[in-house]
C-alpha positions in Angstrom: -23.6 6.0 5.0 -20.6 5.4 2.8 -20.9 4.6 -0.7 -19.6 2.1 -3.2 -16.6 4.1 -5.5 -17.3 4.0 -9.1 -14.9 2.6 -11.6 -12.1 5.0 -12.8 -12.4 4.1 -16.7 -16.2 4.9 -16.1 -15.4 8.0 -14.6 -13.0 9.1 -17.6 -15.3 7.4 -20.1 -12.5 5.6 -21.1 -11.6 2.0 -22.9 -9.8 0.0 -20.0 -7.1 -0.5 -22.8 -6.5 3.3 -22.5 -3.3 5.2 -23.6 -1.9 8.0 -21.7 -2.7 10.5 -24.7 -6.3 9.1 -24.5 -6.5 9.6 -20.6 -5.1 13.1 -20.7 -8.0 13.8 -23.3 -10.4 12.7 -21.3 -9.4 13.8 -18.1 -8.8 17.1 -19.4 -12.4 17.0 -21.1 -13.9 16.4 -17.3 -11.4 19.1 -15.8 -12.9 21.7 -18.3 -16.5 20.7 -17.6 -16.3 20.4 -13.8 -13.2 23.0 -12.5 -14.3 24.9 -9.7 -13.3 28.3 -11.3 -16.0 27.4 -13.5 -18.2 26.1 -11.6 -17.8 28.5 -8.3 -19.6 27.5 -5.3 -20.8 24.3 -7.1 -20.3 21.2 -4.5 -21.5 18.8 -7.3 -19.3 20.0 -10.1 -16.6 20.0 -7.5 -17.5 16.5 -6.3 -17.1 15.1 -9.9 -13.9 17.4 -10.7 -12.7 15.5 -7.5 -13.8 12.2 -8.7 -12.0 12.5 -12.2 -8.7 13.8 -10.6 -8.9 10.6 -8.5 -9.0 8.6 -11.4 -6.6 10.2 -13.8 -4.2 10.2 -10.5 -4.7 6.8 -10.6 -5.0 5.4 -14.3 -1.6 7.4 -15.1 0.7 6.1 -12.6 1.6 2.5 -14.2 2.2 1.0 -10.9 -1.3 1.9 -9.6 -2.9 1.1 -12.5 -1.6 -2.6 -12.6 -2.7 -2.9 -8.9 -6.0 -0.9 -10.0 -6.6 -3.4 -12.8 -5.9 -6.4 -10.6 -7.5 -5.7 -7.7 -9.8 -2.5 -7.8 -9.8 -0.4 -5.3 -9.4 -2.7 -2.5 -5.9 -3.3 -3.6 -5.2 0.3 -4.0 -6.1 0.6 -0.1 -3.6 -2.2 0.8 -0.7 0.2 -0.9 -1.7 3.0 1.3 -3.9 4.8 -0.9 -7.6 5.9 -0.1 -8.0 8.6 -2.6 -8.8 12.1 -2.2 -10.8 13.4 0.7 -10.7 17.1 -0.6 -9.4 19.7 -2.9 -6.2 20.2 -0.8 -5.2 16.2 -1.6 -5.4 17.1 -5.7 -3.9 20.4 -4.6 -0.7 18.0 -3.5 -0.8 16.5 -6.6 -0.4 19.4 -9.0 2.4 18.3 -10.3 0.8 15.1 -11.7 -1.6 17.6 -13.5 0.5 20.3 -14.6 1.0 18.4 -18.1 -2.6 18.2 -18.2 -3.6 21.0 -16.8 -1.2 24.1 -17.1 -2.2 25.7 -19.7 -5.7 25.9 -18.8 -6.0 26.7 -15.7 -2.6 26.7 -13.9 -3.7 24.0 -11.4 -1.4 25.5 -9.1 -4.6 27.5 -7.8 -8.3 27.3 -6.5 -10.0 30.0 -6.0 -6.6 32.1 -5.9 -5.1 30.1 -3.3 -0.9 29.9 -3.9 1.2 26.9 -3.7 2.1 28.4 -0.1 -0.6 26.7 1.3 -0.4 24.3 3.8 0.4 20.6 2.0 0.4 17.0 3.8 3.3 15.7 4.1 4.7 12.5 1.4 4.2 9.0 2.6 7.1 7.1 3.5 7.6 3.2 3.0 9.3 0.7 4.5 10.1 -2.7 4.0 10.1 -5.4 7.3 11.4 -8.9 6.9 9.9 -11.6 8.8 10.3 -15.0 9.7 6.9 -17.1 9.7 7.5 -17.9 13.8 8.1 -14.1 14.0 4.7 -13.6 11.9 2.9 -16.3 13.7 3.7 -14.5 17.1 3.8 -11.0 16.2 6.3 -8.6 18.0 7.6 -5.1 19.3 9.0 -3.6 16.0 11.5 -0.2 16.5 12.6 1.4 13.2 15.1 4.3 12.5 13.2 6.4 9.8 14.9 9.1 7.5 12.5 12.1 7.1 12.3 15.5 6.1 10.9 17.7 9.2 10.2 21.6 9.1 13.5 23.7 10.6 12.5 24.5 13.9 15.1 27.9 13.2 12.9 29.4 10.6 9.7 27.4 11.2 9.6 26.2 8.0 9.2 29.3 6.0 13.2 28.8 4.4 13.8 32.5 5.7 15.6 34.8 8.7 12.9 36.9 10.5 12.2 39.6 7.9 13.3 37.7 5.6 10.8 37.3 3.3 8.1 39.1 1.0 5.2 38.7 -0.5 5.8 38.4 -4.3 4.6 41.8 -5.9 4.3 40.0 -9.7 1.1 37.9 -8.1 0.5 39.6 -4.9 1.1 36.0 -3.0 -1.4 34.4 -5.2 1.6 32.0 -6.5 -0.2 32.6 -10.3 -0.3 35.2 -13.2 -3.8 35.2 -14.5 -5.4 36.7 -17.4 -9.5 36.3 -18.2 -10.4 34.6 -21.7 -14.3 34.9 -21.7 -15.8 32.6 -18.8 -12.4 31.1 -18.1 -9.6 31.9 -16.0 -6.1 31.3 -17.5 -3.6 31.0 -14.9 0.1 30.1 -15.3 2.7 29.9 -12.6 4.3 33.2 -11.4 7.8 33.4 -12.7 9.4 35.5 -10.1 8.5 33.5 -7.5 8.1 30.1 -8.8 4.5 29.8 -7.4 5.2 30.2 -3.8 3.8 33.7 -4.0 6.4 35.1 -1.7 10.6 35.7 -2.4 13.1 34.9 0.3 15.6 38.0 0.9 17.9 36.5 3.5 17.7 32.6 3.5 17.5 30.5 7.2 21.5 29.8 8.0 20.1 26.4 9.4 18.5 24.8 6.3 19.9 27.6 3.8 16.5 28.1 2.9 14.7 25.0 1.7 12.6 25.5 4.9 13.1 21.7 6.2 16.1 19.7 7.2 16.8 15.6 7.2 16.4 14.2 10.6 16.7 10.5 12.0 13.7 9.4 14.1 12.7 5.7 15.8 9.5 4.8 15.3 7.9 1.8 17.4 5.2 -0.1 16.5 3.6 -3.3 17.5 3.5 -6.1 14.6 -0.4 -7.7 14.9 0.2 -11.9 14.8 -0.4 -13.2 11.6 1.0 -11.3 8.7 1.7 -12.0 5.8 3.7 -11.0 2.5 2.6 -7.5 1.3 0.2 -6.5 4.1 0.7 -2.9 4.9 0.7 -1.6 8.6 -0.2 2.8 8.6 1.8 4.1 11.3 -0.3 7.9 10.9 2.3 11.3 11.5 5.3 9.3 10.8 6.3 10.4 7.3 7.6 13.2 5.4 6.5 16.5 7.5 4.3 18.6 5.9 4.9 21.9 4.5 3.6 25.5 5.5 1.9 24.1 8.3 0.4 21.1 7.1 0.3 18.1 8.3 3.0 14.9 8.5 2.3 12.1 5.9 2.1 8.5 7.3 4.6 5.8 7.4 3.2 2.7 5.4 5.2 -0.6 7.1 5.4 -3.1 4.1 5.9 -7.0 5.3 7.6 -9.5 3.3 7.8 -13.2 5.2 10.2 -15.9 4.6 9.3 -19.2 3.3 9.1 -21.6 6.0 11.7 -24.9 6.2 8.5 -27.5 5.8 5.3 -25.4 6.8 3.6 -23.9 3.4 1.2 -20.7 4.3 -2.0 -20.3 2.3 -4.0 -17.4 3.9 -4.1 -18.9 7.4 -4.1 -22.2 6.8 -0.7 -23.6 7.3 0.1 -26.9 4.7 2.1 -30.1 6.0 3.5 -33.3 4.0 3.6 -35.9 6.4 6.1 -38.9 4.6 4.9 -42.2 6.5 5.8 -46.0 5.8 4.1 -48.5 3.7 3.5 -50.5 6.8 2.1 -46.8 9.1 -0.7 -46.5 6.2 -1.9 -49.8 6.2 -2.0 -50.1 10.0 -2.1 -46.5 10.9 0.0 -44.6 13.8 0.3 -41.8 16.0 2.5 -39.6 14.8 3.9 -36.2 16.6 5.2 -33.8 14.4 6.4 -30.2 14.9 3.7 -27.4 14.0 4.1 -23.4 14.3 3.6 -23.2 17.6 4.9 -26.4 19.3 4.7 -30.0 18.7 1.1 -31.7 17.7 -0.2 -35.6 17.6 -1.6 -36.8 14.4 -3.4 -40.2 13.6 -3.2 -41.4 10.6 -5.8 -44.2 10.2 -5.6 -47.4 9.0 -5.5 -47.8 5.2 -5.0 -44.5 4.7 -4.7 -43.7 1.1 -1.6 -41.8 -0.6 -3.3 -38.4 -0.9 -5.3 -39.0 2.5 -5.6 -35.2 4.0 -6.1 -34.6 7.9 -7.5 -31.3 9.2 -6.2 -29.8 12.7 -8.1 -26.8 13.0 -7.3 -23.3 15.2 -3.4 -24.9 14.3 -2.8 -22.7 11.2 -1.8 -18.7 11.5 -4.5 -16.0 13.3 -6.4 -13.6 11.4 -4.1 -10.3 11.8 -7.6 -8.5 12.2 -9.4 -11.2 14.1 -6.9 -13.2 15.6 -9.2 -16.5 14.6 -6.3 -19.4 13.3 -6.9 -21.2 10.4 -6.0 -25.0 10.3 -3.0 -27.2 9.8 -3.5 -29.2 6.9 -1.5 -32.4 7.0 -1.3 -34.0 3.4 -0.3 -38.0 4.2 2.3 -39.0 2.0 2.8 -42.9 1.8 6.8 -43.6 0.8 6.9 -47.3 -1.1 10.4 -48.4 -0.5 12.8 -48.8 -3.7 15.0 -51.2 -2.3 14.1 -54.4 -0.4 15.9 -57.2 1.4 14.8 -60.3 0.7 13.8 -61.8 3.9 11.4 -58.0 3.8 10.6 -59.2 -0.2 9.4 -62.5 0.7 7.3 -60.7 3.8 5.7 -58.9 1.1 4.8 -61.6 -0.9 3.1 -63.5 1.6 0.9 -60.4 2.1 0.3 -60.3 -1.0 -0.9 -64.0 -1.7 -3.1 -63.5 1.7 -4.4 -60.6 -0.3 -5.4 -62.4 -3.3 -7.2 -64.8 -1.0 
């Protein structure tokens, strides 16, 4: 049974109003308490070093932590992000925690593994453009997507057969380490850079950065109902991963137009029906066009200026469920600013049988 995910600031014992100095403090605090090189064969430590890298992943990237401090981690899922599953996700993120990090314990290593392991892949975005018909209807969607693949000539290694070495500063461990007591200092190999290895000849095909730019199409099928800023995961389509690991995902972002006279809130869809003087105070059937084709609405007699009528299952469908919401028609009685008078003597005979 899954459970609920605690809050990031009470994970980093942390104000909400939090600067980054203050986060890197107490992330850092956390990361010294809880690192697996301290803590070796400890799932719980690890668990909670996990935890806290989550949140300081999180809390330090300004963008997340707007969403974060909007919407909590629900809205973080509709960006495409659903935390870390393992050590090899804060592995991918080393960079984040280098600054944090480096000097302690390298970060570029668990348990002596190099920054030639296998990685996931980046997640790629892109941006779709809808009309509301379009959204109401859904569609077949094909996309030409940029990404960076692993050269099929050297298999992603960056090297001609042979060409390569294991590093002999670290021994392919990516890391220099020296012991200080119970911890473990580890800073990035120089020679190699942290891959562990050197490259003596380089791949002629991607001159050694071990992946090359390629043009794919991507189809996908657009669920009816959309709407601004939902997020379809097309999984395997982004960035491909490095030293065997896994492709990222490719996170479809949906922006739709403003309709011409339909206003979208959630799925219900909002009308402003303009009718005469004369249409409220007698009522009418009126047909007007909807989203998907033309409805009849009655508008009853006397109906007051900011008299509202309910259509329901004639609004958008639930993207998940497909259930519509309704069409909410918002009467909207015009008084005419101009009359003739033969019309301006009409209404004053109306209004003297009123007063009767």
């Amino acid at each position: 049974m899954s459970t609920a995910k605690r809050d990031y600031y009470e994970i980093l014992e942390v104000d909400r109003n939090a600067d980054e100095e203050g986060l890197k403090r107490a992330f850092r605090k956390k990361a010294v308490q809880y690192h697996p090189d301290r803590n070796p064969g400890d799932k719980s430590a690890e668990e909670k070093f996990k935890e806290a890298s989550e949140a300081y992943k999180v809390l330090s990237d300004p963008e997340q932590r707007r969403v974060y401090d909007a919407y909590g981690h629900q809205g973080l899922e509709g960006t495409g992000f659903h935390g870390f599953s393992g050590m090899e996700d804060i592995y991918s993120f080393s960079d984040i925690f280098s600054s944090v990090l480096g000097d302690l314990f390298g970060f570029g290593g668990f348990g002596g593994r190099s920054r030639s392991a296998a990685r996931r892949g980046a997640n790629l975005k892109a941006l779709i453009r809808l009309t509301m018909d379009e959204a109401f209807r859904g569609m077949h969607k094909e996309l030409k997507v940029n990404r960076h693949e692993p050269c099929s000539a050297c298999r992603g290694s960056g090297a001609e057969t042979g060409g390569i070495q294991t590093c002999p500063d670290c021994r392919g461990t990516g890391q220099s380490v020296t012991a200080t007591g119970f911890l473990r200092i580890q800073v990035p190999c120089r020679r190699c850079g942290a891959m562990g290895r050197i490259i003596t000849r380089r791949c002629n095909v991607c001159h050694g950065e071990g992946a090359i730019s390629t043009e794919r199409r991507v189809e996908f099928d657009v669920p009816p109902g959309v709407d601004t800023g939902d997020t379809l995961k097309i999984r395997g389509e982004g960035e491909g991963g490095s030293a065997g690991g896994p492709p990222g995902d490719l996170l479809v972002v949906f922006e739709v137009e403003p309709h011409p006279f339909l206003k979208r809130e959630g799925p219900d869809l909002h009308l402003d029906l303009p009718v005469s003087f004369t249409q409220a105070l007698l009522g009418d059937k009126i047909e007007v066009e909807s989203i998907d084709g033309r409805v009849k609405i009655e508008v009853p007699a006397g109906a007051q200026p900011d008299h509202v009528i309910e259509l329901r299952k004639q609004g958008m469908p639930d993207p998940n469920s497909g259930r519509r919401g309704s069409l909410v028609v918002h009467v909207r009685v015009a008084i005419p600013k101009d009359l003739t008078r033969e019309q301006k003597r009409a209404v004053q005979d109306l209004a003297k049988l009123f007063q009767k």
